[in-house]
C-alpha positions as a Markdown table, in Angstrom:
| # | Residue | x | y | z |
|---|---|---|---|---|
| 1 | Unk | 41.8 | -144.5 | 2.3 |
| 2 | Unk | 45.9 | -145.1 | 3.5 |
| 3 | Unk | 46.7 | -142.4 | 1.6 |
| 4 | Unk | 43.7 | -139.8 | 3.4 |
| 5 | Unk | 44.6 | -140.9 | 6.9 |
| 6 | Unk | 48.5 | -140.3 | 6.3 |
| 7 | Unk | 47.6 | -137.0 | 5.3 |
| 8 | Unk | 45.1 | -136.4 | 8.0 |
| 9 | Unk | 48.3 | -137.4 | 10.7 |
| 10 | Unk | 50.8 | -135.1 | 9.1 |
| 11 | Unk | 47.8 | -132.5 | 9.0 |
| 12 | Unk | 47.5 | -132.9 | 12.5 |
| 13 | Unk | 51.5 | -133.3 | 13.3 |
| 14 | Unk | 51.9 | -129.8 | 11.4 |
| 15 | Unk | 49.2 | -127.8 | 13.2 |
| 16 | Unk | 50.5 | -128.0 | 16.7 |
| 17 | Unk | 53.4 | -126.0 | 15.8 |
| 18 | Unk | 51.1 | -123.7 | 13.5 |
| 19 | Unk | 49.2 | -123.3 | 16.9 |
| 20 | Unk | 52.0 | -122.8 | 19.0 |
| 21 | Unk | 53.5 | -120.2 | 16.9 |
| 22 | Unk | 49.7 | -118.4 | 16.5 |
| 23 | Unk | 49.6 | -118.7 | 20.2 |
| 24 | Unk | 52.8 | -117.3 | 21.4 |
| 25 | Unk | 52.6 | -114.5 | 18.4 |
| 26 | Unk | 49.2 | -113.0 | 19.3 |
| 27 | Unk | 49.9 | -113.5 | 23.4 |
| 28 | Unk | 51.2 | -109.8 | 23.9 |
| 29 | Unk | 49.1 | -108.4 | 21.0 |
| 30 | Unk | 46.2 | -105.9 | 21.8 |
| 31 | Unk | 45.2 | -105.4 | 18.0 |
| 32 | Unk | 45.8 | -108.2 | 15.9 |
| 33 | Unk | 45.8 | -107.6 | 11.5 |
| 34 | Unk | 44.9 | -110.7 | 10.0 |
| 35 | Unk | 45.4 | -110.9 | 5.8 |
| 36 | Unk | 45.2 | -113.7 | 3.6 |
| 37 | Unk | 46.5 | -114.0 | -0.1 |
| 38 | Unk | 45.2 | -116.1 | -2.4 |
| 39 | Unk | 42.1 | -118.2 | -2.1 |
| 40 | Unk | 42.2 | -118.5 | 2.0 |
| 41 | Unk | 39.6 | -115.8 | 2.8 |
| 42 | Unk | 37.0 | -118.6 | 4.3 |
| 43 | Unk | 39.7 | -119.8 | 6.7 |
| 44 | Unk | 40.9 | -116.8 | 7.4 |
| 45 | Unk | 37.6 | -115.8 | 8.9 |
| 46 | Unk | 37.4 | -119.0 | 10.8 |
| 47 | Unk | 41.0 | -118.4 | 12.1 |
| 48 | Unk | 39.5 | -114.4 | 12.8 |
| 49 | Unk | 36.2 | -115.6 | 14.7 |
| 50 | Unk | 38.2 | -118.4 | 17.1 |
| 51 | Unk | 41.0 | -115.7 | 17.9 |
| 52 | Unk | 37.9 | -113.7 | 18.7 |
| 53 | Unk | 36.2 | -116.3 | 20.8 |
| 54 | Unk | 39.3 | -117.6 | 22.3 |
| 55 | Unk | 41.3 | -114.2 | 23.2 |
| 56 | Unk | 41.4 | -110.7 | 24.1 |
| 57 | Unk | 42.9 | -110.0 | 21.0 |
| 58 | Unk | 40.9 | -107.2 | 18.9 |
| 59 | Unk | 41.3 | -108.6 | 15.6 |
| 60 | Unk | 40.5 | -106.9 | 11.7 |
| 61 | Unk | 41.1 | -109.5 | 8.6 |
| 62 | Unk | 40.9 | -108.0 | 4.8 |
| 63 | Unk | 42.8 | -109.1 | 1.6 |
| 64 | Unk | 46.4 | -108.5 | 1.5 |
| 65 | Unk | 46.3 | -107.2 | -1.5 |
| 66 | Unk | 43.6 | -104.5 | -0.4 |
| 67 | Unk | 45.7 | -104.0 | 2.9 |
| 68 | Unk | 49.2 | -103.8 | 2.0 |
| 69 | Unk | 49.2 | -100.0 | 0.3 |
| 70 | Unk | 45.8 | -98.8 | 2.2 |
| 71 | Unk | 45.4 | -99.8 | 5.6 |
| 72 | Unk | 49.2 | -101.0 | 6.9 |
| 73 | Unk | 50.9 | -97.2 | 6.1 |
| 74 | Unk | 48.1 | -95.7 | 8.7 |
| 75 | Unk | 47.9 | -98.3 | 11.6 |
| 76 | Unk | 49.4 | -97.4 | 15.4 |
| 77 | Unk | 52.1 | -99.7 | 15.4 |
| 78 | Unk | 51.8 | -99.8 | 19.0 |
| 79 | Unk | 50.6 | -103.5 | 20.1 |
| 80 | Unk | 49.7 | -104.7 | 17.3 |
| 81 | Unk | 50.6 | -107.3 | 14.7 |
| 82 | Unk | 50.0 | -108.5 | 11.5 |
| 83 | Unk | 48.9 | -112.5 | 11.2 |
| 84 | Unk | 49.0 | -113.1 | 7.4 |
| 85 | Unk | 47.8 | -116.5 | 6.0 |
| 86 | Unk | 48.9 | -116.9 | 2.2 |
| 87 | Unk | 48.6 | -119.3 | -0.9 |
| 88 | Unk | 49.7 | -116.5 | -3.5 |
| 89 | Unk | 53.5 | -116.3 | -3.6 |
| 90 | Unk | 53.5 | -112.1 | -4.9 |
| 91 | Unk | 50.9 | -111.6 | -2.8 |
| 92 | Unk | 52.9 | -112.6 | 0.0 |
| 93 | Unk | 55.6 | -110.8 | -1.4 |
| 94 | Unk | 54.1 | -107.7 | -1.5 |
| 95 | Unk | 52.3 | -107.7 | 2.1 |
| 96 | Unk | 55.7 | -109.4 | 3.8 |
| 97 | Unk | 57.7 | -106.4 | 2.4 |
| 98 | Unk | 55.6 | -103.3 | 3.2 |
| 99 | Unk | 55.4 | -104.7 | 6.8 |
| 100 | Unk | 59.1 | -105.5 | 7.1 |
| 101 | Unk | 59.8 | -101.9 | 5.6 |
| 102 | Unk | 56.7 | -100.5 | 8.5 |
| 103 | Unk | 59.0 | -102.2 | 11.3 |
| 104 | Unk | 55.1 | -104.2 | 12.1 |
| 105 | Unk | 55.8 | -107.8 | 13.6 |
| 106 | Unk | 54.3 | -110.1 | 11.1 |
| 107 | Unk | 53.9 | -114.1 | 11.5 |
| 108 | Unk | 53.7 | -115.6 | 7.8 |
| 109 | Unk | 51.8 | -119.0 | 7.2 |
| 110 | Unk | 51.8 | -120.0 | 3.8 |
| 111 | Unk | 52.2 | -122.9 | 1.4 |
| 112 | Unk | 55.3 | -123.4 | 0.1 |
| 113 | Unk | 57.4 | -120.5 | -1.4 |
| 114 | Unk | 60.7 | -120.3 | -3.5 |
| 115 | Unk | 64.3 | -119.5 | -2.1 |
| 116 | Unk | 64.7 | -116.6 | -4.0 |
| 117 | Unk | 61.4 | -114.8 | -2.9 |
| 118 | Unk | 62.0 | -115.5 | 1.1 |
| 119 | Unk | 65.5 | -114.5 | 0.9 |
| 120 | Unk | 64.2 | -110.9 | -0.5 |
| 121 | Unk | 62.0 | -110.7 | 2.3 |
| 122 | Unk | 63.6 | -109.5 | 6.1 |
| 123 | Unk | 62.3 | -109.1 | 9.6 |
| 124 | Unk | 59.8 | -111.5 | 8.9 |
| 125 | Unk | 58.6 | -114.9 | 10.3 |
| 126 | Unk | 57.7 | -117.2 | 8.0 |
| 127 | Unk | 56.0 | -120.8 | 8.5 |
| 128 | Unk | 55.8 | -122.5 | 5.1 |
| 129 | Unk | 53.3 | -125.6 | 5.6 |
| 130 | Unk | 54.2 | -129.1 | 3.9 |
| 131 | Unk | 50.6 | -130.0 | 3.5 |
| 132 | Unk | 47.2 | -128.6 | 2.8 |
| 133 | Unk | 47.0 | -125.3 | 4.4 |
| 134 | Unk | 43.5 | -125.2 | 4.6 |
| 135 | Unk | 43.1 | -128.6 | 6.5 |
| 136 | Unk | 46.2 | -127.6 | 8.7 |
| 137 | Unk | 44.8 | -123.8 | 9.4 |
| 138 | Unk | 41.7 | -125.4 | 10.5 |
| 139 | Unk | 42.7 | -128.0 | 12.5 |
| 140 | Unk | 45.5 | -125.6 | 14.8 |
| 141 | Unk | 42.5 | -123.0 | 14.7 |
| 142 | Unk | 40.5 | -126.3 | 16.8 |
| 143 | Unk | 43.5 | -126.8 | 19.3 |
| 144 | Unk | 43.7 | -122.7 | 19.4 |
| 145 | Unk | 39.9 | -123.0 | 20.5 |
| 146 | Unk | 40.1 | -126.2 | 22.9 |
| 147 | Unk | 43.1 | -124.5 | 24.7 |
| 148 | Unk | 40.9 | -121.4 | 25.7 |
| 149 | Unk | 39.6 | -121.0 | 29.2 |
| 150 | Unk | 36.2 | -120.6 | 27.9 |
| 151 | Unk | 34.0 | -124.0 | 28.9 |
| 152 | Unk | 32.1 | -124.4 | 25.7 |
| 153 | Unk | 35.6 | -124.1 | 23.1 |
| 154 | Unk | 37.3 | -126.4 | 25.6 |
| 155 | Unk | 34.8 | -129.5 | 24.9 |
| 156 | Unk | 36.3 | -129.2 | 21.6 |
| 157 | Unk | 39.6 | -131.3 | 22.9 |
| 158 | Unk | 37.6 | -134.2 | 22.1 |
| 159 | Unk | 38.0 | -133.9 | 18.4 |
| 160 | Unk | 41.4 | -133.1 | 17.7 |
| 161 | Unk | 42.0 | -136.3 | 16.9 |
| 162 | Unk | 40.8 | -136.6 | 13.5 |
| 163 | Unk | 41.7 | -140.2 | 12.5 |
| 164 | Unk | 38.9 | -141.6 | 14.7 |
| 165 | Unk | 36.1 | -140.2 | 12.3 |
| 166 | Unk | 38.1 | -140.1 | 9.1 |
| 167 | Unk | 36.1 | -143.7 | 8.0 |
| 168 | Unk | 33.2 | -142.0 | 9.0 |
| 169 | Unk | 33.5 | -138.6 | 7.3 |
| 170 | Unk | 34.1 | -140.5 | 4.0 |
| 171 | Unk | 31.0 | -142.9 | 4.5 |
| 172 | Unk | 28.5 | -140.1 | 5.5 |
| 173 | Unk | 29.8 | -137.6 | 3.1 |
| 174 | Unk | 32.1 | -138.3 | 0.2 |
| 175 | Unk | 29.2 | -140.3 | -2.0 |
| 176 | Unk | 27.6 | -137.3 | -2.3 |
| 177 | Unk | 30.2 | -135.2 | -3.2 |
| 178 | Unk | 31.5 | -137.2 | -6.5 |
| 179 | Unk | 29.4 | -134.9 | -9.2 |
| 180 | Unk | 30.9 | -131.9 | -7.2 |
| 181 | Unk | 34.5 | -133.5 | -8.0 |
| 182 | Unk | 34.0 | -134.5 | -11.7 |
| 183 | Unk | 32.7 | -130.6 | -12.1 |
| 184 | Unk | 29.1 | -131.9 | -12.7 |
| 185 | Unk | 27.7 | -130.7 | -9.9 |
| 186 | Unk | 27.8 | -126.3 | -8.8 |
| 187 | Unk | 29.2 | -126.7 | -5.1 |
| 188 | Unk | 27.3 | -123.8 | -3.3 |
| 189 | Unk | 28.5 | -123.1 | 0.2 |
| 190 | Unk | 26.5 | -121.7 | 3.2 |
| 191 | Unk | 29.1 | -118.7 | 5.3 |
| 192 | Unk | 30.6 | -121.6 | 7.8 |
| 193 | Unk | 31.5 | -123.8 | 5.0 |
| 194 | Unk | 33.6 | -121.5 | 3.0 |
| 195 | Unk | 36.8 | -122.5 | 4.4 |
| 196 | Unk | 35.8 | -125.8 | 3.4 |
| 197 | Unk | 36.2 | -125.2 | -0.6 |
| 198 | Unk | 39.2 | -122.3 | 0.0 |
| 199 | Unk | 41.7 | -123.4 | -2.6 |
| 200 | Unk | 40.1 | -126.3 | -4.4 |
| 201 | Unk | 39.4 | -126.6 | -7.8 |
| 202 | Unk | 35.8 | -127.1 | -8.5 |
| 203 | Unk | 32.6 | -124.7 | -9.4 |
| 204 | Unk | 31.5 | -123.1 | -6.3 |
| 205 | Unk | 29.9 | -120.0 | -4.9 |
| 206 | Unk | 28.2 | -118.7 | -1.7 |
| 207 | Unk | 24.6 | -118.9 | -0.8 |
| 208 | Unk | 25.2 | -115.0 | -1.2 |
| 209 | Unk | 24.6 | -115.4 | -5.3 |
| 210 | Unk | 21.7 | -117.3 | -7.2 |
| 211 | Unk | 22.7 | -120.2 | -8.1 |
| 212 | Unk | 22.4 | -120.9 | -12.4 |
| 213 | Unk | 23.3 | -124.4 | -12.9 |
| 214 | Unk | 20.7 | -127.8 | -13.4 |
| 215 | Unk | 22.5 | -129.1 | -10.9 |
| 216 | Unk | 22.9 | -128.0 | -7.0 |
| 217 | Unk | 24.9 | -129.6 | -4.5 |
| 218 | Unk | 24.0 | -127.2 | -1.1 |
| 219 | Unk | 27.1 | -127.5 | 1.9 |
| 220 | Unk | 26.0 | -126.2 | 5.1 |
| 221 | Unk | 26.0 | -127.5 | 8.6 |
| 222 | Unk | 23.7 | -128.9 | 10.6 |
| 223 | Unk | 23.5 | -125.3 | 12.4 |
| 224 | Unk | 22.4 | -124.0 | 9.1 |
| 225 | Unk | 19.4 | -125.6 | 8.8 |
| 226 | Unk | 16.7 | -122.5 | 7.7 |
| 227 | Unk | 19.3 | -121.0 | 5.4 |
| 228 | Unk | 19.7 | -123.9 | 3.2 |
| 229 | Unk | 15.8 | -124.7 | 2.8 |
| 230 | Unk | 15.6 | -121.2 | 2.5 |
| 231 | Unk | 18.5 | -121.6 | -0.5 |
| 232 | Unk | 16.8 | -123.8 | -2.1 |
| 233 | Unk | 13.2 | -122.5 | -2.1 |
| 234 | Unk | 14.3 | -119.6 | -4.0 |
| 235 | Unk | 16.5 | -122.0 | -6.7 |
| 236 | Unk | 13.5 | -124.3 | -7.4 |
| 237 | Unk | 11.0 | -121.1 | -7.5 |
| 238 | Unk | 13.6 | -119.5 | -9.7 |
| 239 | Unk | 14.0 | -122.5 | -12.1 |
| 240 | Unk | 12.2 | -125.7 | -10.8 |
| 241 | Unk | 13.9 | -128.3 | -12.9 |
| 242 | Unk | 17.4 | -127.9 | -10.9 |
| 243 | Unk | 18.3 | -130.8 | -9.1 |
| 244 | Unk | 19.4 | -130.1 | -5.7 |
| 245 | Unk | 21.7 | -132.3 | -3.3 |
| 246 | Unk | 21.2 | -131.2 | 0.6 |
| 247 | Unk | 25.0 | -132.1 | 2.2 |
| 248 | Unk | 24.3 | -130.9 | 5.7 |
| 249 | Unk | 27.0 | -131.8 | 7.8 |
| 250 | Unk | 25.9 | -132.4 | 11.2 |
| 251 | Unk | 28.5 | -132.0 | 13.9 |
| 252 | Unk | 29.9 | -128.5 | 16.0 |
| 253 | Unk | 29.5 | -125.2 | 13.4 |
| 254 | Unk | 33.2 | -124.8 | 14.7 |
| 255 | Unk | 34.3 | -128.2 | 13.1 |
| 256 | Unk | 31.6 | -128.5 | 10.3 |
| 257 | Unk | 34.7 | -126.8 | 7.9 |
| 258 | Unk | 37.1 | -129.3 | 9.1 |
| 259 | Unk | 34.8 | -132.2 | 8.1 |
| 260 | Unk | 33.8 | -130.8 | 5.2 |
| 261 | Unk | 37.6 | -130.3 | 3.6 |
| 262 | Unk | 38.7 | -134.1 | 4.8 |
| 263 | Unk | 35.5 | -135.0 | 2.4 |
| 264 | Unk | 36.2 | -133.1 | -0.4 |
| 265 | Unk | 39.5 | -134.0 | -0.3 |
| 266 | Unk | 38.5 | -137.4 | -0.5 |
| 267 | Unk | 35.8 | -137.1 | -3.5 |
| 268 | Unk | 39.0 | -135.3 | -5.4 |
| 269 | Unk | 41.7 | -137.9 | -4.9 |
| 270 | Unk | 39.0 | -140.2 | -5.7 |
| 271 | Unk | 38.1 | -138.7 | -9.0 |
| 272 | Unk | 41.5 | -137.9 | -9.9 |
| 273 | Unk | 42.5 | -142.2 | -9.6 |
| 274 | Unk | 39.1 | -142.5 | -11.5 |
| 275 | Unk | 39.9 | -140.1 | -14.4 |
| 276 | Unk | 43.1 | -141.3 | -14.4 |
């Protein structure tokens, strides 16, 4: 548990600069371009829907890999930017250079990246991140949402601080989530959850594909109530002897994915010193 809520106060020392530099990037931006690389497209859309929430900021995310050699060489450079979240070092390669050669201003997040590729790459900002970028995206994409003018993001100040409800996460949730850990279990994922499992290795998919395994764990917040039972009417008509484990996280759609990633992380480590 030490070990969780050190990580949970570096996550949440790291993010306010993550924010800040989001915040003062995207300020003077009209049309914002927002990429991930790697296996970030669930918190990339989070990031996408608060920027969309929380500013005037018209903003389009994709794959970089898609983006790089198809859309960046026809975009009005005019106002606009390119935000680019990464966890794949030549993906990031590849994006970071076409924009540096397209003269586009481009803010890089990413995990940690070698000397060798950043000093090939110019004219570009880049934030490497010391922790889990998922958990660190999320949590500056909250203080990006409780800074906005708008009354009902605002309220959200109340739960930056995530070592208050770290005990609480890991008693309501993390029992549940052990089978999922050990690989026993199929993780499926309703659409705010996806940043949740972004990165992690377990079996997982969306609620977007049937499910074929004897044995169902179903994410989802409290928000997503009908789609779940829904879920899992069509699994047990489908093949009736699946078991199925509801995980239906009841707090703020906005923070469900935030919740949801301190858990996991916690069944993980916790399987890891069990394996081990």
């Amino acid at each position: 548990m030490e070990e969780l809520r050190s990580l949970v106060s570096e996550v949440q020392r790291e993010s306010q600069s993550v924010c800040e530099e989001i915040r003062s990037f995207t300020s003077s931006l009209r049309n914002l371009v927002l990429l991930f690389c790697g296996d970030l497209r669930g918190v990339a859309r989070h990031l996408a829907t608060v920027l969309t929430l929380a500013t005037n900021t018209s903003i389009t995310y994709m794959e970089g890999d898609y983006a790089y050699n198809t859309l960046l060489p026809y975009l009005e450079r005019s106002e606009m930017g390119i935000l680019l979240l990464a966890a794949s070092e030549s993906c990031l390669y590849r994006v970071a250079s076409a924009c540096s050669l397209l003269a586009v201003p481009t803010l890089v997040i990413s995990t940690k990246i070698r000397d060798e590729v950043k000093r090939r790459i110019r004219n570009v900002k880049i934030l490497e991140l010391e922790h889990d970028i998922v958990l660190t995206v999320l949590h500056a994409t909250l203080r990006i949402a409780a800074q906005s003018s708008e009354q009902r993001l605002k309220r959200l100040e109340s739960e930056l601080d995530l070592g208050t409800v770290v005990n609480e996460v890991v008693e309501l949730y993390v029992q549940k989530l052990h089978s999922v850990a050990r690989k026993e279990s199929l993780l499926v994922y309703s659409y705010s959850m996806e940043p949740a499992v972004d990165t992690l290795p377990i079996e997982k998919q969306s609620m977007e594909r049937e499910a074929r395994a004897n044995n169902v764990t179903i994410l989802y917040a409290s928000t997503e109530d009908p789609l779940a039972a829904e879920y899992a009417f069509r699994l047990r008509r489908t093949n009736p002897s699946t078991n199925i484990v509801f995980l239906r996280i009841n707090t703020d759609p906005l923070t469900a994915p935030l919740y949801a990633r301190i858990a996991l992380l916690s069944a993980l480590r916790s399987s890891a010193r069990l394996i081990g």
